[in-house]
GUTORFI-411312 format. One record per residue: residue in one letter; y, x, z of N, C-alpha, C in turn. Coordinates in steps of 0.2 Angstrom, whole numbers, padded with zeros to 4 digits, always signed. Layout:
% GUTORFI-411312
aYXZYXZYXZ/...
***
This chain:
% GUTORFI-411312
x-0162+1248-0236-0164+1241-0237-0163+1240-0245/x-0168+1236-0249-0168+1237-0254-0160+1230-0257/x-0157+1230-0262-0153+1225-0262-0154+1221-0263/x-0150+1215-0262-0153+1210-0265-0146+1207-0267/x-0145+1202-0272-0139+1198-0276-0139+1191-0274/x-0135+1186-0272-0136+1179-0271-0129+1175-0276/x-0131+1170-0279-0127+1168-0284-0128+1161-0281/x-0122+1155-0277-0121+1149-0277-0121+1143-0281/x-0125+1147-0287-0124+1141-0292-0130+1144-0299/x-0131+1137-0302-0137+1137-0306-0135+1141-0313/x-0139+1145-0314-0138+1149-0322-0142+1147-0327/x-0141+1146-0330-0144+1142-0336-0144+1149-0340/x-0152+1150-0340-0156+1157-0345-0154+1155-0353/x-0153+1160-0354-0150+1158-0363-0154+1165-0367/x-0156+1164-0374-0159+1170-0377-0156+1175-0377/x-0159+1183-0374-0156+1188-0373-0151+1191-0379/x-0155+1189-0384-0153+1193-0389-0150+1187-0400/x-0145+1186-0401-0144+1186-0405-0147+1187-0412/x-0147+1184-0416-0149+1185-0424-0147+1192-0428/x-0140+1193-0425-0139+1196-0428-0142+1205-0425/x-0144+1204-0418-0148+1210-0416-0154+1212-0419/x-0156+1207-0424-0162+1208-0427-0161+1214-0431/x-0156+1215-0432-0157+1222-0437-0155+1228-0433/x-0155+1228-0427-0153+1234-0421-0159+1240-0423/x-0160+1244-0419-0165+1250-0419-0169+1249-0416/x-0178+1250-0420-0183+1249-0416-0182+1249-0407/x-0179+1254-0409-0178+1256-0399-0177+1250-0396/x-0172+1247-0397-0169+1240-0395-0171+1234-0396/x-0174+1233-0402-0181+1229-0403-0187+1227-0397/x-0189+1233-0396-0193+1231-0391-0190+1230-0384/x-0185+1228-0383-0183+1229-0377-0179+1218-0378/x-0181+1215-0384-0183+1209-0385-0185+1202-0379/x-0182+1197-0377-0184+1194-0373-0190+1189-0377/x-0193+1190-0381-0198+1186-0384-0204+1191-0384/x-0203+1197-0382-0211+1201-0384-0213+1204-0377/x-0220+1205-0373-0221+1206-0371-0219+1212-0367/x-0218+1214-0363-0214+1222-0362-0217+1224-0356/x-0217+1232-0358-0219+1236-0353-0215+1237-0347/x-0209+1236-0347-0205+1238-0340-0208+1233-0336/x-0206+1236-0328-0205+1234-0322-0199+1229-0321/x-0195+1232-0321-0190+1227-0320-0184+1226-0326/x-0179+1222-0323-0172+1221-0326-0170+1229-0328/x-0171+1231-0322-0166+1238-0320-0169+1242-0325/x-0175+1244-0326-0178+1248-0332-0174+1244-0338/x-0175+1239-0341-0175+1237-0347-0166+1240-0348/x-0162+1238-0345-0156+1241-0345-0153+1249-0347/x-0158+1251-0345-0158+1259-0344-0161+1260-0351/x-0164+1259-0352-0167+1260-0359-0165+1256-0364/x-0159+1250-0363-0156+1247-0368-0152+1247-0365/x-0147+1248-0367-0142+1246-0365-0135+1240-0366/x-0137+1238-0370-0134+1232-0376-0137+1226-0372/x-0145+1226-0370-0149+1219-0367-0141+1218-0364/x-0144+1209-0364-0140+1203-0362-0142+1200-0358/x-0141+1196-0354-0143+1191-0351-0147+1188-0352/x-0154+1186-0351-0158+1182-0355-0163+1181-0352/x-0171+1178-0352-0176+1179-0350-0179+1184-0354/x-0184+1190-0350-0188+1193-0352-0193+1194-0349/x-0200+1198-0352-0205+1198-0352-0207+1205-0348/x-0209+1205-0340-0211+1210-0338-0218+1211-0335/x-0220+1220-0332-0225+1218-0330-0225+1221-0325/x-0231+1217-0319-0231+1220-0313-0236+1226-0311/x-0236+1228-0305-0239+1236-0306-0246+1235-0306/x-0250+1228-0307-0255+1226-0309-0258+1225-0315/x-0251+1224-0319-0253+1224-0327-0253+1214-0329/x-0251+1211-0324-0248+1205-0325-0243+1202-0328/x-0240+1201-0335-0236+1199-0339-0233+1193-0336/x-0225+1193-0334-0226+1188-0332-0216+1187-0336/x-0214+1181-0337-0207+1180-0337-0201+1177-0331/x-0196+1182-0332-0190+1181-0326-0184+1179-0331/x-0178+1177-0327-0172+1179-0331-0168+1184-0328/x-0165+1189-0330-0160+1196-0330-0154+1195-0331/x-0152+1196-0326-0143+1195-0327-0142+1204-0329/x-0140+1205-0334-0136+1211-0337-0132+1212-0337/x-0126+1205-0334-0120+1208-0335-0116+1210-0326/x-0118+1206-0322-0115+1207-0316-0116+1214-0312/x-0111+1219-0311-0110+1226-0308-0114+1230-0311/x-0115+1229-0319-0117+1235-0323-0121+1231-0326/x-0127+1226-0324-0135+1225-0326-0140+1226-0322/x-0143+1223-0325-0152+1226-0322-0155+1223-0317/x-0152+1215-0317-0153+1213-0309-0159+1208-0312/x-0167+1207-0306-0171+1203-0308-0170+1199-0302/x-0171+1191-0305-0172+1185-0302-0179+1186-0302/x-0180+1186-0293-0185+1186-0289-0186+1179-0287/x-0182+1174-0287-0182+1170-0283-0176+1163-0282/x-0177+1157-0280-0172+1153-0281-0174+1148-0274/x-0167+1145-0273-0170+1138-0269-0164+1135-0268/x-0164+1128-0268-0162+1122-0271-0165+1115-0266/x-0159+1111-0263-0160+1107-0259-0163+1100-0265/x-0169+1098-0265-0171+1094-0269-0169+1085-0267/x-0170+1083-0260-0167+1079-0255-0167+1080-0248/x-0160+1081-0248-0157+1079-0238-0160+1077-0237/x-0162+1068-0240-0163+1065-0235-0172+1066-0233/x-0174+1070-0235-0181+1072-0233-0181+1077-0228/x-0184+1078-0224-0184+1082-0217-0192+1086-0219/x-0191+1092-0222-0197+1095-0221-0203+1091-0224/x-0201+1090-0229-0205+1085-0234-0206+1087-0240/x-0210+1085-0244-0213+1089-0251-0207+1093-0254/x-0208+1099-0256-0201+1100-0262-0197+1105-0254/x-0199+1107-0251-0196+1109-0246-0198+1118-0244/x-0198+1120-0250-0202+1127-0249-0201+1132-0248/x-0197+1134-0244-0192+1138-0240-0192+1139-0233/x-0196+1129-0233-0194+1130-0223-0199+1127-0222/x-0202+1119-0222-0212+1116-0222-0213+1110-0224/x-0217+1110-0229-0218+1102-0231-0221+1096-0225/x-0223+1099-0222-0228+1097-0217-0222+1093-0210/x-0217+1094-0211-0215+1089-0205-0210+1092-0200/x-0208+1088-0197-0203+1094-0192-0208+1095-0186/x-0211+1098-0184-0215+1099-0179-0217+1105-0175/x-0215+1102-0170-0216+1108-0163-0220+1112-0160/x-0228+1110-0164-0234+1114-0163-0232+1119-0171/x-0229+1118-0174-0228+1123-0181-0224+1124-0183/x-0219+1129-0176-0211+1131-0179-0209+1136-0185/x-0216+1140-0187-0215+1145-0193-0213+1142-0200/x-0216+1136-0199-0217+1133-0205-0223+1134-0209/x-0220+1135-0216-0225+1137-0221-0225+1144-0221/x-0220+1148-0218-0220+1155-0217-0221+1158-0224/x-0216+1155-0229-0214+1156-0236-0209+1161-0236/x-0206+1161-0232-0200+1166-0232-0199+1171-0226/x-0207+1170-0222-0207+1175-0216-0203+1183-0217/x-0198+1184-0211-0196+1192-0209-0195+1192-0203/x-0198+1198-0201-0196+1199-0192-0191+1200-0190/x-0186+1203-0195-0180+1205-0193-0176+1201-0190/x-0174+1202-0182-0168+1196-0180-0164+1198-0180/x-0159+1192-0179-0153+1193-0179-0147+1187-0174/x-0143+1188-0172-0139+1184-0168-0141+1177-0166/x-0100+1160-0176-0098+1161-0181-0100+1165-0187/x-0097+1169-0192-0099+1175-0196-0095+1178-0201/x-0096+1183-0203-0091+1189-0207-0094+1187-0216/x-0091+1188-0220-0092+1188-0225-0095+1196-0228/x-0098+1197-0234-0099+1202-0234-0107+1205-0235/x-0110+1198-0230-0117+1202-0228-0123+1199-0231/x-0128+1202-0229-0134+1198-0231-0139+1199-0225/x-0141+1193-0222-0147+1195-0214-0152+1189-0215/x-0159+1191-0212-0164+1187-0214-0165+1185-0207/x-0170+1180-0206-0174+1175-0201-0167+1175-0193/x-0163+1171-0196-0157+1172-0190-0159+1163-0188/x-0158+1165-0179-0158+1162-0174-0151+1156-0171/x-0152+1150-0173-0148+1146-0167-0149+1145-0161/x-0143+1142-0159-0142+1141-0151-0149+1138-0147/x-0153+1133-0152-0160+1132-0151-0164+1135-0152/x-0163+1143-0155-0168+1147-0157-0174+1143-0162/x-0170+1141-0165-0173+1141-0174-0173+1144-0176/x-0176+1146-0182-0175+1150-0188-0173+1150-0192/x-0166+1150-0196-0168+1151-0203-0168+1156-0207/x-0171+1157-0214-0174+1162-0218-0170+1165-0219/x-0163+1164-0223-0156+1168-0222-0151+1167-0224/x-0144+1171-0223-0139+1167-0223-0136+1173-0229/x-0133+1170-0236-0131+1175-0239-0125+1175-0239/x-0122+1181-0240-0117+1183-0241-0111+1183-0235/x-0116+1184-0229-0110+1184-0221-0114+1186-0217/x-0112+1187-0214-0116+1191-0208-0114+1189-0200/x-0118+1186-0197-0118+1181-0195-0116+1184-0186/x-0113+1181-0183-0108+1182-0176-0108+1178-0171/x-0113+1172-0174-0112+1165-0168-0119+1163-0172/x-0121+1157-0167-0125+1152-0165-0128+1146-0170/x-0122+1145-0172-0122+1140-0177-0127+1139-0183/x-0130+1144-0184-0133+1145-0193-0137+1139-0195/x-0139+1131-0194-0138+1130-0196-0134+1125-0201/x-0130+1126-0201-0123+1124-0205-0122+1129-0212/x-0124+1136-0211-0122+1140-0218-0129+1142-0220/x-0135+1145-0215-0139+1147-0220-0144+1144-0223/x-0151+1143-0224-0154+1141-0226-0162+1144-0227/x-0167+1139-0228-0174+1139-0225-0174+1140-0218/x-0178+1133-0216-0177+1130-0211-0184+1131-0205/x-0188+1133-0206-0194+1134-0202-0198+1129-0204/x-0200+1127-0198-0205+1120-0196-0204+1115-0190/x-0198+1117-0187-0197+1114-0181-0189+1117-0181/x-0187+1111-0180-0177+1112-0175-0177+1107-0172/x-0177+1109-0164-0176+1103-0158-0170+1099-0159/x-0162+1101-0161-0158+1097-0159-0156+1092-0165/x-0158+1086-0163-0157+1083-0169-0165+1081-0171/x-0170+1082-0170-0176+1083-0171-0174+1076-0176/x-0180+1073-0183-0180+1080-0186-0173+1083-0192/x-0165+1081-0190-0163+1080-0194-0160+1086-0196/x-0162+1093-0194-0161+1100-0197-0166+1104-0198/x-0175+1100-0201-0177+1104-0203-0178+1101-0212/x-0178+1106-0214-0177+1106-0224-0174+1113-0225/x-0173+1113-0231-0172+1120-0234-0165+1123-0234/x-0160+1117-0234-0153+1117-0232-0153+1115-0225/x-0155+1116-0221-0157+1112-0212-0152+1106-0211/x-0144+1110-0210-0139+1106-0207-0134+1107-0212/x-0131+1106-0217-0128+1106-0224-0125+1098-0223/x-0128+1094-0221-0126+1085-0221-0126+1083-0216/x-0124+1089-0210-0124+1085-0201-0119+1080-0201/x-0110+1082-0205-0107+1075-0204-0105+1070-0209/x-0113+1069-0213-0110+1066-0220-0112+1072-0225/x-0116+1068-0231-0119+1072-0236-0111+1074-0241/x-0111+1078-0242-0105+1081-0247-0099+1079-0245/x-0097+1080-0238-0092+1077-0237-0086+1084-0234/x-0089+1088-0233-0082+1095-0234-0080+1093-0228/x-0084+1091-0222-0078+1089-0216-0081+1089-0211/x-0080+1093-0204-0084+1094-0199-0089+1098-0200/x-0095+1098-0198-0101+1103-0201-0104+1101-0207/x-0100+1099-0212-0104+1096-0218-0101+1100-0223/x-0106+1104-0228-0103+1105-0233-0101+1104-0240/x-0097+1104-0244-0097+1100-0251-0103+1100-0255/x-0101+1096-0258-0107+1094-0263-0108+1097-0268/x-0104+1102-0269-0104+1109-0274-0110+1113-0271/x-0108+1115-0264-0113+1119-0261-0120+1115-0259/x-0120+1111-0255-0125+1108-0254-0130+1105-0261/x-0127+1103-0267-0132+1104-0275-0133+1110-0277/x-0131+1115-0274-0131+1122-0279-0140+1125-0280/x-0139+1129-0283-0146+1134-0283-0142+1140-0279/x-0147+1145-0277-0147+1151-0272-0152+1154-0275/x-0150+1160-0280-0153+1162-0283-0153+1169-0282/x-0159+1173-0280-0161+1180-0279-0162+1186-0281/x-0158+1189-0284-0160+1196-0290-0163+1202-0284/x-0166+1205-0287-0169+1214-0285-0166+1217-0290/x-0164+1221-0286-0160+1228-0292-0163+1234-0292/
***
């Protein structure tokens, strides 16, 4: 399984490289977060520089696609590309614009996939920490797209995972959105199934290594 990284909170991309690496060696030079670069990912640029920092850089896809990401280089060596993010924009919206995880279109019963933004067929079942499992099932056999960083034992998942399909019966529609059920007893309130308002604002943000 290829790995992936989940970070609870928003990083603010800063430039990879100081003034003062301007005088570095051509090698290092081009491995720059402002020139357009031949690597594939994070993980190459690291390998071949090793000094890269944290920052946005310039990569290409196996199409020839120039595009920009930000590179975390510092967490368990380096190398990690941000594939991906998502962020509750409003609770109080149920499957509503800004909802791109789980369906802008509504909570709806004729379209439990959703938008099938974050489709995986792999299924899966409280929960253990430790893990990473995608498209996991509640007691109403909903969907969400996944639960990072636990691995999941019970029923419940809409309380800790997130991306929410297109349809959740209990409660209709107040557990479909990208955080589903994060504000069942009160938005930020840390009590019952509701979780703070640390986690519930954060970003969830996806590296490939």
């Amino acid at each position: 399984m290829t790995p992936l990284g989940f970070l609870l909170f928003l990083t603010v991309a800063t430039r990879a490289w100081s003034e003062g690496d301007a005088n570095s060696s051509d090698k290092e030079r081009t491995c720059s977060s402002w020139s357009p670069s031949q690597f594939r990912s994070c993980k190459e640029i690291k390998a071949e520089c090793p000094r890269a920092r944290d920052g946005l850089y310039f990569l290409r896809t196996k199409n020839g696609v120039i595009y920009q990401t930000f590179c975390d280089m510092t967490t368990e060596g380096g190398g990690w590309t941000l594939v991906a993010s998502v962020h509750e924009n409003n609770m109080a919206g149920k499957c509503t614009v800004g909802d791109r995880w789980s369906s802008q279109q509504g909570s709806r019963a004729d379209y439990p996939e959703g938008d099938n933004n974050w489709a995986n067929y792999n299924t899966f079942g409280e929960f253990t920490a430790g893990f990473v499992q995608f498209r996991v099932f509640n007691n109403e056999r909903a969907a969400n797209a996944l639960c990072a960083g636990m691995r999941v034992t019970g029923c419940n998942t809409e309380h800790h995972c997130i991306g929410g399909g297109g349809f959740f019966p209990e409660g209709n529609p107040r557990q479909c959105g990208d955080f589903s059920a994060f504000d069942w007893d009160g938005y930020g309130t840390h009590s019952g199934y509701s979780c703070s308002r640390e986690i519930t604002e954060a970003s969830v943000l996806l590296f490939y290594y």
